[in-house]
Structures are given as structure tokens and as C-alpha cells.
N, C-alpha and C positions, 0 to 999 in steps of 0.2 A: 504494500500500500504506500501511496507516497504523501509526505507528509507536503500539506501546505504550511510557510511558516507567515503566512498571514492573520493566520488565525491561531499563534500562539502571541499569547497575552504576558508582560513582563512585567512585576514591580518590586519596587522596593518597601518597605514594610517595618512594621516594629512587631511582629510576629516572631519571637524570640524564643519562644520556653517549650516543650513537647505539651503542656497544658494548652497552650496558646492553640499553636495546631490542633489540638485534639479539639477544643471549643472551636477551631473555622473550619473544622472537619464536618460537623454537624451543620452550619452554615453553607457548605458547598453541599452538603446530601439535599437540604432543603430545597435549595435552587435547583439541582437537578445536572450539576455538574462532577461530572466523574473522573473527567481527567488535568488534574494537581496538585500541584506541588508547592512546599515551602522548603527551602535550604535552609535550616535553621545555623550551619556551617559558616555561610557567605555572613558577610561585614554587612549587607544590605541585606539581609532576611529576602531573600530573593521568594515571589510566589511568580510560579508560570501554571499559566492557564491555557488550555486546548478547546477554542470555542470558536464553529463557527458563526454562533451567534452573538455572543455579548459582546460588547463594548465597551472599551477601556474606564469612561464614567460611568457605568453602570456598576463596574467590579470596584471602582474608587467610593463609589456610594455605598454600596453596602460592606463592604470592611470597614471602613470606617464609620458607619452606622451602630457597627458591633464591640467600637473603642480602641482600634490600632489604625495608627496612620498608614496610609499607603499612595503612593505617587508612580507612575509610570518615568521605568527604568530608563537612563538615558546611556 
């Protein structure tokens, strides 16, 4: 399958703790998204998202809805 990389979604984050994850674990089940990621490893809590539907303020509104800032990776 090949991937398109338009529709992977990139940010940076204050998503830091496997708590953290595990609370926007449940926030991605809700929405209905299945494939992501947070690097709790990277300097910038990196989250990538595989969607070819949402949009980058859509996924900055509701993480940060939920109490962690998050901004599109540059």
C-alpha cells in the first residue's frame, strides 16, 4: 500500500508522561482515529496522525480542549 504523506499530521505537544498518552488514547478512540502516535522520547513530544480527513485545527482544537498545548511541527 503506499503511503500518502499528505495526510500524515505532525505536532509538537506537551504530551509528556505515558499517563498523558494513555488519557489522549481515549480521546483518539472517541474521535475514531486509529492511527497515532506520540514520541514521548523526542524534545517536542512529537504526535503524528494518519488522516485522510482531519485537519490540522481540528486536531489543535481538541488536544488542547483536553489541556496540552499542541502546535503544528515546523
Amino acid at each position: 500500500m503506499e503511503m500518502n504523506f499528505e495526510h500524515i499530521l505532525l505536532f509538537k505537544t506537551t504530551i509528556k508522561t505515558e499517563a498523558d498518552k494513555h488519557f489522549i488514547a481515549g480521546v483518539m478512540q472517541a474521535r475514531q482515529i486509529e492511527q497515532w502516535t506520540v514520541d514521548l522520547q523526542d524534545i517536542d513530544c512529537v504526535l503524528r496522525i494518519v488522516s485522510p480527513t482531519l485537519q490540522t485545527t481540528e486536531v489543535i482544537a481538541f488536544i488542547s480542549e483536553n489541556g496540552y498545548l499542541c502546535e503544528v511541527l515546523t
